[in-house]
ZAZA-343760 format. One record per residue (C-alpha): residue number from 1; residue in three letters; y, x, z. Coordinates in pm, 1 decimal. Last residue first. Layout:
// residues N
<NUM; 'ALA'; <Y; X; Z>>
...
// end
This chain:
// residues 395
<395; 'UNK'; <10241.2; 13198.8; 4603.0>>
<394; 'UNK'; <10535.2; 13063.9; 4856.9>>
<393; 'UNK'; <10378.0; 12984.8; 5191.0>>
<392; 'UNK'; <10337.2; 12677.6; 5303.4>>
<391; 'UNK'; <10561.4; 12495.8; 5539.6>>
<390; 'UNK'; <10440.2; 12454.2; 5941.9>>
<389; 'UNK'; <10503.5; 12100.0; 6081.2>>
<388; 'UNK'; <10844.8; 12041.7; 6290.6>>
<387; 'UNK'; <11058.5; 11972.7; 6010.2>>
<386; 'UNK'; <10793.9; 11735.6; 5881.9>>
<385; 'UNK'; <10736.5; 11531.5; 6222.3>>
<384; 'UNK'; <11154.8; 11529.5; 6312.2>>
<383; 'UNK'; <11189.5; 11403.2; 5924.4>>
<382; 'UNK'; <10925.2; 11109.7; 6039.7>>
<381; 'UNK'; <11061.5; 11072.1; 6335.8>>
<380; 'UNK'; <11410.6; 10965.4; 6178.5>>
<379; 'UNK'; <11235.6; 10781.6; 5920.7>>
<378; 'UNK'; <11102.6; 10592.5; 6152.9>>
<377; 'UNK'; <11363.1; 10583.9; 6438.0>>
<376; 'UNK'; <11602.4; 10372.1; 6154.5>>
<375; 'UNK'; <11332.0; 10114.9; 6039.8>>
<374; 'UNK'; <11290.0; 10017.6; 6410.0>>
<373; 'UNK'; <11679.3; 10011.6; 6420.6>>
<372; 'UNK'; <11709.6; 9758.5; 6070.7>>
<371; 'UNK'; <11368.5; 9589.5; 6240.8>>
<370; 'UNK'; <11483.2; 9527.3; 6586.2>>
<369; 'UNK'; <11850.8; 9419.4; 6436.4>>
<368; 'UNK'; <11697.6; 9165.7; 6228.5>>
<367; 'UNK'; <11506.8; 9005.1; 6597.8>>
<366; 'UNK'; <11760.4; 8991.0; 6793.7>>
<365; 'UNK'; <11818.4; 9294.4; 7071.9>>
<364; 'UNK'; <11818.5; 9226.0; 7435.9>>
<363; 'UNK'; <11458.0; 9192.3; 7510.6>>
<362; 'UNK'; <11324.9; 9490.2; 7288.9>>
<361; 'UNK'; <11316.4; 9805.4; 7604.6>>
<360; 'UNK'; <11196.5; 10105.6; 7414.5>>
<359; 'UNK'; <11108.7; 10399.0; 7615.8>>
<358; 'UNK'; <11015.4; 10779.0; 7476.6>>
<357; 'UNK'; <10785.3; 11022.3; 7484.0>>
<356; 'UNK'; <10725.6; 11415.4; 7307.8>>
<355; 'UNK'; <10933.2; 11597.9; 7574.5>>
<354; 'UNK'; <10590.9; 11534.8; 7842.3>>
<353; 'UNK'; <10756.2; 11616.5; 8178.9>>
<352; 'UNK'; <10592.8; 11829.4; 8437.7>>
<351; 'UNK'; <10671.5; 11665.2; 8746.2>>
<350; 'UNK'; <10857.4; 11371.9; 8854.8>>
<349; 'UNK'; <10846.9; 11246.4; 8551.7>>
<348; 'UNK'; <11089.3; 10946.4; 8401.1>>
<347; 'UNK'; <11320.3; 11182.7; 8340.0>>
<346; 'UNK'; <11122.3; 11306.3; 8052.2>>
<345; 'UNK'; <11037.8; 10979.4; 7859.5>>
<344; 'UNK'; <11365.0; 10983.8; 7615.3>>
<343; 'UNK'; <11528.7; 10635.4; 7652.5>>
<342; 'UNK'; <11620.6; 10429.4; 7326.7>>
<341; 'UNK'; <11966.2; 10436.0; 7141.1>>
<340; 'UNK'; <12078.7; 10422.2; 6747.2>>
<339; 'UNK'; <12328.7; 10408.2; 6581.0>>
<338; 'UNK'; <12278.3; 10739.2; 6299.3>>
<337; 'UNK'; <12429.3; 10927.6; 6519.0>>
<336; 'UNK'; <12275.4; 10820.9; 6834.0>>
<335; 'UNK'; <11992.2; 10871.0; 6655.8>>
<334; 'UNK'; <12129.1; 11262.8; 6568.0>>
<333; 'UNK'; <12124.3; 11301.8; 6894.3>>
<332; 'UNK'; <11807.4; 11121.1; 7026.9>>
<331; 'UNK'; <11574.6; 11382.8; 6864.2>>
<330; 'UNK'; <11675.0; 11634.5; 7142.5>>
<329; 'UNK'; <11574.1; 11420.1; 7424.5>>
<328; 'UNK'; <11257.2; 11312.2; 7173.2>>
<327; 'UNK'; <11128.4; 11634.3; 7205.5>>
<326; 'UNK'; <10844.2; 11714.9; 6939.9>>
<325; 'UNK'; <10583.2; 11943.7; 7041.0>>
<324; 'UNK'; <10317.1; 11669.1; 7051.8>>
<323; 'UNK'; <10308.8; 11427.6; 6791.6>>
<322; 'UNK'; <10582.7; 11168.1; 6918.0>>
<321; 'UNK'; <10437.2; 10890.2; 7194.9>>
<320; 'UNK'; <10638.2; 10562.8; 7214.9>>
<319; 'UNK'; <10626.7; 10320.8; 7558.3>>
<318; 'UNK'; <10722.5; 9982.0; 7504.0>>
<317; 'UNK'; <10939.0; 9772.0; 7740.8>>
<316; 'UNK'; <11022.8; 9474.7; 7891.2>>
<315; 'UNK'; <10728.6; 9294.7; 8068.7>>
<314; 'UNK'; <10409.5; 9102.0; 7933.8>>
<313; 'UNK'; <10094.1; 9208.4; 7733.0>>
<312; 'UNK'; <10237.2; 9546.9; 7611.1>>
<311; 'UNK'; <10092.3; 9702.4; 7287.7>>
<310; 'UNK'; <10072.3; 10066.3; 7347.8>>
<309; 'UNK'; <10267.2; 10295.5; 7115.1>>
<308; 'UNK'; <10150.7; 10644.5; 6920.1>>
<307; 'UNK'; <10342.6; 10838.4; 6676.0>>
<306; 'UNK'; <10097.7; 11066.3; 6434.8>>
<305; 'UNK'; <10115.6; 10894.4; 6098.4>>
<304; 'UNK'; <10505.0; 10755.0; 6002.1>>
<303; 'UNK'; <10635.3; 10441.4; 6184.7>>
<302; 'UNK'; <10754.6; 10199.8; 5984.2>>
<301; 'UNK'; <10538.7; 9881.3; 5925.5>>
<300; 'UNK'; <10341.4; 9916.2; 6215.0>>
<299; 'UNK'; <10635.9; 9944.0; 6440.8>>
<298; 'UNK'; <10786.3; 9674.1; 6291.7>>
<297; 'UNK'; <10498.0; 9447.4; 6392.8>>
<296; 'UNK'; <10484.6; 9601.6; 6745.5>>
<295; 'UNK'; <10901.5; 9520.1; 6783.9>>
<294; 'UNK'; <10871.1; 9144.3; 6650.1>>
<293; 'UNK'; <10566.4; 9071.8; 6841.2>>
<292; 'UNK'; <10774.4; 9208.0; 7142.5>>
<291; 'UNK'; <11068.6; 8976.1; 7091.4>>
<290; 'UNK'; <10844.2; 8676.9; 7113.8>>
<289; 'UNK'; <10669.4; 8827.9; 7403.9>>
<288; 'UNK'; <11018.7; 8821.9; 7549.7>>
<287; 'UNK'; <11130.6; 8435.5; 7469.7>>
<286; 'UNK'; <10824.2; 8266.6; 7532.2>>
<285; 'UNK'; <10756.7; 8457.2; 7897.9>>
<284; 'UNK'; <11163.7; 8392.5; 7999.1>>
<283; 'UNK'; <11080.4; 8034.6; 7831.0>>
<282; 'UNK'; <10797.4; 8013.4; 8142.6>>
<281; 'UNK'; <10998.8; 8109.6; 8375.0>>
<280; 'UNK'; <11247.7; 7846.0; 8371.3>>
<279; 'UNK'; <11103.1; 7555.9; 8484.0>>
<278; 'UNK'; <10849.9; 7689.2; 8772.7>>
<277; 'UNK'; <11131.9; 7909.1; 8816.4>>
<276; 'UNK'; <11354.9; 7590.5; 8871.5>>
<275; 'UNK'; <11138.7; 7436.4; 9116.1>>
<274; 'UNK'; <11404.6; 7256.3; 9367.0>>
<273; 'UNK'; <11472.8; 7524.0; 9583.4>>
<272; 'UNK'; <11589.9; 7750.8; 9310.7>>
<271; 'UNK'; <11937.3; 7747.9; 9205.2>>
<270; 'UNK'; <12028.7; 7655.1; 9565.4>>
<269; 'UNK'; <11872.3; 7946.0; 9681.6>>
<268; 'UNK'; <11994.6; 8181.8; 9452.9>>
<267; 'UNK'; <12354.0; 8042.0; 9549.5>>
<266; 'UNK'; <12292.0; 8071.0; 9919.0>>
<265; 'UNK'; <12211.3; 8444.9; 9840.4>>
<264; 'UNK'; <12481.8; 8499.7; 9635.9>>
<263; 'UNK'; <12766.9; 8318.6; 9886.5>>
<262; 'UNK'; <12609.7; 8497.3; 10241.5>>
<261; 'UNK'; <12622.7; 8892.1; 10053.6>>
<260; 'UNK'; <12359.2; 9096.0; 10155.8>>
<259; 'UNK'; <12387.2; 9217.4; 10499.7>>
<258; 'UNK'; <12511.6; 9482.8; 10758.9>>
<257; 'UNK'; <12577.3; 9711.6; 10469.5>>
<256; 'UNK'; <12410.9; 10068.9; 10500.9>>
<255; 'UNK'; <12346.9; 10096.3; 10839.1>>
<254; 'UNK'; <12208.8; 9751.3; 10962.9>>
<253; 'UNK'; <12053.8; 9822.2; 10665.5>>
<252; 'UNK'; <11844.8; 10110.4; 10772.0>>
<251; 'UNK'; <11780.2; 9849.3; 11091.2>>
<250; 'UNK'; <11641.6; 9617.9; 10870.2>>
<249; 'UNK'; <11401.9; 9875.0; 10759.2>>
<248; 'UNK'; <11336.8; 9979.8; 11063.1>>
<247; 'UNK'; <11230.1; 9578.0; 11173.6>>
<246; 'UNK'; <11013.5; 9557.6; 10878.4>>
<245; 'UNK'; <10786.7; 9859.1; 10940.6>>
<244; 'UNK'; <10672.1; 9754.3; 11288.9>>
<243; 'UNK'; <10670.7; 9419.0; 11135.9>>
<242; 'UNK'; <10401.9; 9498.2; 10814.3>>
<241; 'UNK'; <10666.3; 9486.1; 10542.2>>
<240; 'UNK'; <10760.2; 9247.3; 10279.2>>
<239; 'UNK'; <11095.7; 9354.8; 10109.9>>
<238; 'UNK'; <11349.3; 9089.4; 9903.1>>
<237; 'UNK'; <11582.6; 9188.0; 9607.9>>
<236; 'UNK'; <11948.7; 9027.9; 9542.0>>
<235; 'UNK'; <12196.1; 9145.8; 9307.8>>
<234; 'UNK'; <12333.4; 8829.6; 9176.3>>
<233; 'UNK'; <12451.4; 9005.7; 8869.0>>
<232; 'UNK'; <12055.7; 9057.9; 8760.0>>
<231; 'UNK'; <12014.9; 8701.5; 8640.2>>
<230; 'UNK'; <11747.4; 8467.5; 8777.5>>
<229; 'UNK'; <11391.2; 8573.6; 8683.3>>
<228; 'UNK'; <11445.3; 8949.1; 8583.7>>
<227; 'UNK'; <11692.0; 9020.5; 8831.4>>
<226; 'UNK'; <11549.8; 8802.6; 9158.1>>
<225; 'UNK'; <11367.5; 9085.2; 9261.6>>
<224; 'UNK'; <11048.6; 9178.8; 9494.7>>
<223; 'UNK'; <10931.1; 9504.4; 9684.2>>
<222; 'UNK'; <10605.5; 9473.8; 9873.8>>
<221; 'UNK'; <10556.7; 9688.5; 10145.6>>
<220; 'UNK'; <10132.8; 9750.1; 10149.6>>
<219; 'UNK'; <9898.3; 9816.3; 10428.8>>
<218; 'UNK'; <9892.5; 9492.6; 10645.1>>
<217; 'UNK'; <9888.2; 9262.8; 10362.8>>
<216; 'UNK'; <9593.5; 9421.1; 10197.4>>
<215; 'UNK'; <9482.7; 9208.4; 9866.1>>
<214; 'UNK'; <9821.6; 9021.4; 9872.8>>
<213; 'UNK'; <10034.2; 9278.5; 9910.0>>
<212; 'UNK'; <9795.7; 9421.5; 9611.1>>
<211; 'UNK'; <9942.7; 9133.4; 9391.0>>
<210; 'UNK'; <9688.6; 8929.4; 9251.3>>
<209; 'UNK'; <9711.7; 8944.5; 8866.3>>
<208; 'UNK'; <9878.7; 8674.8; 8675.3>>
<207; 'UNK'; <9810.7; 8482.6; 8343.3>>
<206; 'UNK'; <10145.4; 8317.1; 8187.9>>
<205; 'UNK'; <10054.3; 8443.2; 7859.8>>
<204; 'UNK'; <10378.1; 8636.6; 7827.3>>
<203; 'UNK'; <10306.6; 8795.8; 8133.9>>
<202; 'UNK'; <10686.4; 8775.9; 8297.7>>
<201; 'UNK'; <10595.1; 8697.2; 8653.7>>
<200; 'UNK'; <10498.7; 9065.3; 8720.1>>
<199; 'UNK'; <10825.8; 9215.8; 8628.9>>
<198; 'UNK'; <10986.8; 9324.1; 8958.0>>
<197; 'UNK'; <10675.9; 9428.2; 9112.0>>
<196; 'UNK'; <10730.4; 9742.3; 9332.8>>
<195; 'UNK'; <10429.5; 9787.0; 9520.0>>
<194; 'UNK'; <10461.1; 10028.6; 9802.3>>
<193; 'UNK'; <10134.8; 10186.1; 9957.7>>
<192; 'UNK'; <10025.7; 10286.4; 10291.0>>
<191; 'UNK'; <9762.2; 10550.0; 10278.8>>
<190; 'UNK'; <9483.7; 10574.6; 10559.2>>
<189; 'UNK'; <9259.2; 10725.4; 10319.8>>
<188; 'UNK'; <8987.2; 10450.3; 10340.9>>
<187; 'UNK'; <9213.3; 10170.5; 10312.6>>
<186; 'UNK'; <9389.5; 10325.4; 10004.9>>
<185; 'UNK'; <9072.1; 10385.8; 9836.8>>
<184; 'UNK'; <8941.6; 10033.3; 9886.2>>
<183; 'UNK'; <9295.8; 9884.3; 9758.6>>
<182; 'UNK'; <9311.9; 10161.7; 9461.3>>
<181; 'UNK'; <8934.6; 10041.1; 9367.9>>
<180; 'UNK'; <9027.9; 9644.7; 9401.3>>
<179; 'UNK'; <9353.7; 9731.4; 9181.0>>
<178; 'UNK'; <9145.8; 9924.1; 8951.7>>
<177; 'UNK'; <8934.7; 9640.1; 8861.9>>
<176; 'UNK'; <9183.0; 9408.0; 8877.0>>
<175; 'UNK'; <9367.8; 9589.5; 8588.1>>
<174; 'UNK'; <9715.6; 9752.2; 8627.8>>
<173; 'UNK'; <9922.3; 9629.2; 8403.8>>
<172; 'UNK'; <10128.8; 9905.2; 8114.2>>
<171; 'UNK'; <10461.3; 9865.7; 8024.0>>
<170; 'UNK'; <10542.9; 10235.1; 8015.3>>
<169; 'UNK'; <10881.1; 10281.4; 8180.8>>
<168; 'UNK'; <10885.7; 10091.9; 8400.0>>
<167; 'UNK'; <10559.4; 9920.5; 8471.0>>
<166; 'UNK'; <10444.9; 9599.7; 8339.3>>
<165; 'UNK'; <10259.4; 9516.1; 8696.2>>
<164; 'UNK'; <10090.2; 9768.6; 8878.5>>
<163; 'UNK'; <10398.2; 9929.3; 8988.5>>
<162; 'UNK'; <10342.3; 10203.9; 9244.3>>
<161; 'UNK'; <10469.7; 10428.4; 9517.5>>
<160; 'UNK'; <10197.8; 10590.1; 9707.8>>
<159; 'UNK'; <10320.7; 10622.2; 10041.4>>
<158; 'UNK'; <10394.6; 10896.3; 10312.6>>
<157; 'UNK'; <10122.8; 11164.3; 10234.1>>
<156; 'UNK'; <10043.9; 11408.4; 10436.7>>
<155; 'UNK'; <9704.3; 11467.6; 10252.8>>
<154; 'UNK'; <9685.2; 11265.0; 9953.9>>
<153; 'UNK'; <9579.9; 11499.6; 9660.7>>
<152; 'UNK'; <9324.3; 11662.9; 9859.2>>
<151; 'UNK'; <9208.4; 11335.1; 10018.2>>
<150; 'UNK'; <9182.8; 11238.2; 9695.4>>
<149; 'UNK'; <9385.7; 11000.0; 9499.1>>
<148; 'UNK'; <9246.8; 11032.5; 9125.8>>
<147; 'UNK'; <8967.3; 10798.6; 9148.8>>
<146; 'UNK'; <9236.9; 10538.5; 9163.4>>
<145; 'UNK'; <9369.9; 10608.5; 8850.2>>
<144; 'UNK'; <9689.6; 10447.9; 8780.3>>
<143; 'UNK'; <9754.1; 10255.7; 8419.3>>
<142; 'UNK'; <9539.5; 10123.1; 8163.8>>
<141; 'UNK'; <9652.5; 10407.7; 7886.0>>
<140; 'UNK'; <9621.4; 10676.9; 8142.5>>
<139; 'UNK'; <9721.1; 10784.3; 8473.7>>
<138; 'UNK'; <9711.9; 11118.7; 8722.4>>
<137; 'UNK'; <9903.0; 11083.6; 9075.9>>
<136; 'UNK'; <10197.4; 11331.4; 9050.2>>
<135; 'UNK'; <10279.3; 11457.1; 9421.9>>
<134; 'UNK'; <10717.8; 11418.6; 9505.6>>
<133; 'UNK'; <10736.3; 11683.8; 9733.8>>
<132; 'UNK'; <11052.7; 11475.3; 9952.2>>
<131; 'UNK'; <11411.4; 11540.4; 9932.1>>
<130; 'UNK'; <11576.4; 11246.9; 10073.2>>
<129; 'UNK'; <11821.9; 11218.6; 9764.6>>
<128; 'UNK'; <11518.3; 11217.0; 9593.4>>
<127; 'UNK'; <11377.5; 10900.4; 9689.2>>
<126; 'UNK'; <11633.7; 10686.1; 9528.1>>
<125; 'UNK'; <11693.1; 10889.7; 9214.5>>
<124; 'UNK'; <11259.3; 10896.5; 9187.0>>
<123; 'UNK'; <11321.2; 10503.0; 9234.0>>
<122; 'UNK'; <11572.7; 10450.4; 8990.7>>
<121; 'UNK'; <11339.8; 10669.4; 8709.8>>
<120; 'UNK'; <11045.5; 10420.6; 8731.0>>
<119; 'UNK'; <10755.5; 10651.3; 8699.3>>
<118; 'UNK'; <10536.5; 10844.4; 8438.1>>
<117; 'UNK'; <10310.5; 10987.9; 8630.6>>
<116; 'UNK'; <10255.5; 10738.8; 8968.4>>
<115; 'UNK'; <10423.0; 10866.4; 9222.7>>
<114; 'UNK'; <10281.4; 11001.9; 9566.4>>
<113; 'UNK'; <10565.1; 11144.8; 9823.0>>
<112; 'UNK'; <10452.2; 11429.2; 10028.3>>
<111; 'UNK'; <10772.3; 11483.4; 10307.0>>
<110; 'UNK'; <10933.8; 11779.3; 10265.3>>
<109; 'UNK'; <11248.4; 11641.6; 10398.0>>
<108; 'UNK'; <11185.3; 11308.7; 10558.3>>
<107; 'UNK'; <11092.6; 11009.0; 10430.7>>
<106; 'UNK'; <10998.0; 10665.8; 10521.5>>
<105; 'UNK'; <11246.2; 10507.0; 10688.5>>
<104; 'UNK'; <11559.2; 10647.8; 10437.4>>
<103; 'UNK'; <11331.6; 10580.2; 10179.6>>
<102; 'UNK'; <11224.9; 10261.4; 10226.7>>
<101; 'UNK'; <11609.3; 10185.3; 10317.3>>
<100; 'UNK'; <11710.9; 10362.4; 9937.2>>
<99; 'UNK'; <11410.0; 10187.2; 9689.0>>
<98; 'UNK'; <11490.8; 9837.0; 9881.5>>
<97; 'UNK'; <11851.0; 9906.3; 9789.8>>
<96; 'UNK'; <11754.3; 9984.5; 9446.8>>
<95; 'UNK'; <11584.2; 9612.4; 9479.9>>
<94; 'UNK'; <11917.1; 9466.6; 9470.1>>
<93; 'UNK'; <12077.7; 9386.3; 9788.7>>
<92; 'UNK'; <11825.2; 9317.1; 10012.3>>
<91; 'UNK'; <11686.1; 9017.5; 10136.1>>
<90; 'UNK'; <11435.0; 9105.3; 10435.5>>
<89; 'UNK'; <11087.6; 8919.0; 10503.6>>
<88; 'UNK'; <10810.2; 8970.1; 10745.7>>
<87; 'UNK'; <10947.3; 8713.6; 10984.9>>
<86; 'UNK'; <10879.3; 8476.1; 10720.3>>
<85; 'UNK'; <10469.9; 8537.9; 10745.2>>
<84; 'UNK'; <10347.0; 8543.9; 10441.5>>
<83; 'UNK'; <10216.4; 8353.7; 10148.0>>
<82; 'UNK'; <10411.1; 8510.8; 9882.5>>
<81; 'UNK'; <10550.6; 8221.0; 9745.4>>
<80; 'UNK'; <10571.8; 8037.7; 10096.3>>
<79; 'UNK'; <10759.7; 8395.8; 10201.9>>
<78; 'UNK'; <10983.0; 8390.1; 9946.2>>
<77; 'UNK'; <11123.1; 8037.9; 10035.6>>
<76; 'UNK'; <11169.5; 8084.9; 10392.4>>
<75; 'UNK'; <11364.5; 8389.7; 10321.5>>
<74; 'UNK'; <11598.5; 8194.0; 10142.1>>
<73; 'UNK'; <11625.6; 7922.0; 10373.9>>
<72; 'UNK'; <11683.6; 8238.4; 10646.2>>
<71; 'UNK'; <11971.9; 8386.1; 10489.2>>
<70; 'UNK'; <11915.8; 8726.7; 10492.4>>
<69; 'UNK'; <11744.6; 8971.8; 10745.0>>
<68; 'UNK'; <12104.8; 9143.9; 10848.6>>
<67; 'UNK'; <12228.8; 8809.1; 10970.8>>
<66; 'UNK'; <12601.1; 8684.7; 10848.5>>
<65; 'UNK'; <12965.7; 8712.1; 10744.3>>
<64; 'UNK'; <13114.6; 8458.8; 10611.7>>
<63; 'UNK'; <13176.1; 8328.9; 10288.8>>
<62; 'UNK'; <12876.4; 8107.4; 10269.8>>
<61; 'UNK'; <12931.4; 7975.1; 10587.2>>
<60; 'UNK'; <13310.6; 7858.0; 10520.3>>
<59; 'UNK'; <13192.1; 7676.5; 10183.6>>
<58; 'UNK'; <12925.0; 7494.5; 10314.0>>
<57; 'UNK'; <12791.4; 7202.7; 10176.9>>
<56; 'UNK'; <13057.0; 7120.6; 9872.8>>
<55; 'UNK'; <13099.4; 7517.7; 9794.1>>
<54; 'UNK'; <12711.2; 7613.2; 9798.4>>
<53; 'UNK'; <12677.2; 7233.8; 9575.0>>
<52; 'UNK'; <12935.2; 7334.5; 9356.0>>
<51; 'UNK'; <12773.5; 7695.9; 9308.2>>
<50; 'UNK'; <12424.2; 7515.9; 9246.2>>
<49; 'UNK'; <12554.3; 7335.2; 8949.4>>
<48; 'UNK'; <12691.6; 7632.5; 8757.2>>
<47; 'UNK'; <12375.6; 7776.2; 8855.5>>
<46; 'UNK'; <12174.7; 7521.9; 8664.1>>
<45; 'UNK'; <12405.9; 7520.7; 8399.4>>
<44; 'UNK'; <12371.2; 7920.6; 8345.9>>
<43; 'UNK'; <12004.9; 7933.4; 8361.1>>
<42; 'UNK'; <12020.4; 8371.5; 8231.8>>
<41; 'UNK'; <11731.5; 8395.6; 7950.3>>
<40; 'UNK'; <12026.4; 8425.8; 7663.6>>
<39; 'UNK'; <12161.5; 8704.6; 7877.4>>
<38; 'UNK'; <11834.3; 8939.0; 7779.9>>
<37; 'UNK'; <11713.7; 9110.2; 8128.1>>
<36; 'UNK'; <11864.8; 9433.7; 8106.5>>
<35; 'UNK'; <11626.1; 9783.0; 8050.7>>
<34; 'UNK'; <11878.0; 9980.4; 7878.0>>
<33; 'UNK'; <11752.8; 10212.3; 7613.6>>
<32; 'UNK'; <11689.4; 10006.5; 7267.6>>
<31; 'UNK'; <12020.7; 9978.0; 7176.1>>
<30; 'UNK'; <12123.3; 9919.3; 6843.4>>
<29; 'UNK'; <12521.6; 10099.4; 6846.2>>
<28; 'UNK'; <12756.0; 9910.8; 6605.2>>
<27; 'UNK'; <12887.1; 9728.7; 6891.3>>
<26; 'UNK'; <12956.4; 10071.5; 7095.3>>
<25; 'UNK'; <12857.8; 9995.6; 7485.7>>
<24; 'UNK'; <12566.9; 10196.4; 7348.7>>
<23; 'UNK'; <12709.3; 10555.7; 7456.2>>
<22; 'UNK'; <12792.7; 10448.9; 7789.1>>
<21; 'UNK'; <12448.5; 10321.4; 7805.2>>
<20; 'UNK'; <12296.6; 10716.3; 7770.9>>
<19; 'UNK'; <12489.9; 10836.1; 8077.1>>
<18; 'UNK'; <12296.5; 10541.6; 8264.7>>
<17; 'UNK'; <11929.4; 10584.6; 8143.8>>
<16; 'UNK'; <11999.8; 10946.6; 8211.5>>
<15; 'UNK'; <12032.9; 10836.1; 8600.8>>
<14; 'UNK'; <12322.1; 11074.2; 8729.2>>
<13; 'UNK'; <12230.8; 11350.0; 8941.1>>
<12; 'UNK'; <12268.1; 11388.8; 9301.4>>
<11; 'UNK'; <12180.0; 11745.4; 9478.0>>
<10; 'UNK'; <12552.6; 11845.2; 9564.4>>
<9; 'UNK'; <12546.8; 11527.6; 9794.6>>
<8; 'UNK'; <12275.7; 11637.0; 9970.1>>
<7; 'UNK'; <12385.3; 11954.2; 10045.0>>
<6; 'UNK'; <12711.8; 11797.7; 10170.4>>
<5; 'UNK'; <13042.7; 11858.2; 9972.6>>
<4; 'UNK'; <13352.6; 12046.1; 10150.5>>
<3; 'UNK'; <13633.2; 11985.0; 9935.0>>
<2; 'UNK'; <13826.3; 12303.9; 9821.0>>
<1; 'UNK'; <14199.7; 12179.7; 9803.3>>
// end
């Protein structure tokens, strides 16, 4: 039987970042692609403890069905850490979800889209499936450049979608400088913007950046996620939005799944009401910028003349430029080969990709196994670098 298959539906592709962990579920494999929190950060205990106390308060609400906004201790707590208004607040599930109702509120076909160039891959996926015209807003080495949104470049626009904090893929933080110049821009252009900050708690110095929800409440969604912090299985993401905003969004999930789970979002609470990120957070920081020092130092040591890397002050990845006219898509086949994984930087552009980058994510691999794949990628690139470069002629 011929199935009929919506347009839309016949315009889905599957996240690379995806196809390529099926690869890396090999032991043998070193994987540098998948961006997952490192288990050994995960406070088992203290949600081993929580669950008991979820099951000896109660066990018959947190297995019922329940509001669409989230369960409003919960909610209570994100908005004193944000410093907003509770009624401002919706648990989602995941912050992919958050990606998907923004979208389906936000966008309709056609609609001008800004992204920042590269961008986090899930949320082009997310936004796609809408079909907007995604616009590339110009960066560089320090991130988004505010000087770049014009009203040229922003005309019809529906959002700006951005991470200033550690972005995915690149690792880069926005400075305050540009943050105060992307706020005053924003303001004067009308443009709403959504921050998606899933890794801005996780400087490894501990020093923090004001969020730009909290530089222009009224003109920003804020995304949030407990994945990086708390463990990633809960599934559980939060949205700010200005209330006219907020109550279609919770309306979008009305529609998609009447609620986040009752059990994992009493559970996160539990886990946290009593400080534990205050507690925990900081050997999350220790732990990661640990593993990054061992990743930039083996770098040095083995990467040949001609591949450029920035040196990340907090987050989960490292982003890897090849000389140009190298593809590192086609370059990952014979690493996978040789066993080893990272993420090739073209689906990360919504536009014109640049072949020649790549992602490294360094939380979940110990420290011998960094080198032994570090060493690996070097003298791959540097046989990819001399194939590539022009041979002399014979005399």
């Amino acid at each position: 039987m011929k199935w009929a298959i919506s347009r839309r539906a016949q315009q889905l592709t599957s996240s690379a970042i995806r196809e390529i962990l099926k690869v890396t579920e090999r032991p043998e494999v070193i994987s540098f692609a998948g961006g997952l929190p490192s288990p050994a950060s995960f406070p088992v205990a203290a949600m081993e403890a929580a669950v008991a106390r979820v099951f000896a308060d109660n066990p018959q609400a947190a297995l019922q069905y329940a509001s669409t906004e989230g369960y409003l201790p919960l909610r209570e707590f994100v908005a004193k850490r944000y410093n907003v208004g509770v009624e401002r607040v919706l648990i989602t599930t995941g912050s992919q979800q958050a990606l998907d109702l923004i979208a389906k509120v936000m966008i309709d076909p056609g609609s001008p889209v800004l992204v920042e160039t590269p961008s986090y891959l899930g949320a082009l996926q997310a936004f796609s499936l809408f079909e907007p015209e995604f616009v590339s807003v110009p960066t560089d080495e320090r991130g988004l450049l505010p000087d770049a949104l014009t009203r040229e470049l922003t005309h019809g626009a529906r959002f700006l979608y951005a991470l200033p904090n550690f972005q995915n893929p690149t690792g880069r933080r926005l400075p305050l400088e540009r943050r105060q110049a992307l706020i005053a821009r924003a303001k004067e252009l009308d443009l709403l913007i959504v921050e998606d900050d899933p890794y801005g708690e996780l400087s490894y110095t501990g020093d923090q950046l004001p969020t730009l929800l909290s530089m222009n409440p009224d003109g920003v969604i804020y995304m949030g996620s407990f994945s990086k912090i708390l463990a990633p299985g809960l599934r559980l993401g939060f949205v700010i939005a200005p209330p006219e905003l907020h109550f279609k969004l919770c309306q979008a999930k009305q529609a998609s799944d009447l609620h986040t789970p009752s059990f994992t979002q009493r559970l996160a609470y539990e886990s946290v009401r009593d400080g534990l990120l205050e507690r925990h957070i900081p050997t999350i920081r220790d732990l990661y910028g640990k593993q990054c020092e061992v990743m930039l130092d083996a770098l040095t040591r083995h990467m040949p003349a001609g591949v450029t890397w920035n040196r990340p002050e907090g987050g989960m990845f490292i982003w890897v430029e090849l000389p140009e006219g190298l593809d590192s898509m086609k370059i990952l086949e014979e690493a996978v080969r040789r066993n080893v994984a990272y993420v090739p930087g073209a689906p990360f552009y919504a536009g014109a990709p640049r072949k020649n980058t790549l992602r490294l994510a360094f939380v979940t691999v110990p420290p011998e196994r960094i080198e032994q794949g570090v060493t690996i990628l070097g003298e791959l690139f540097r046989e990819a670098i001399a194939q590539a470069s022009p041979q002399p002629r014979a005399a």
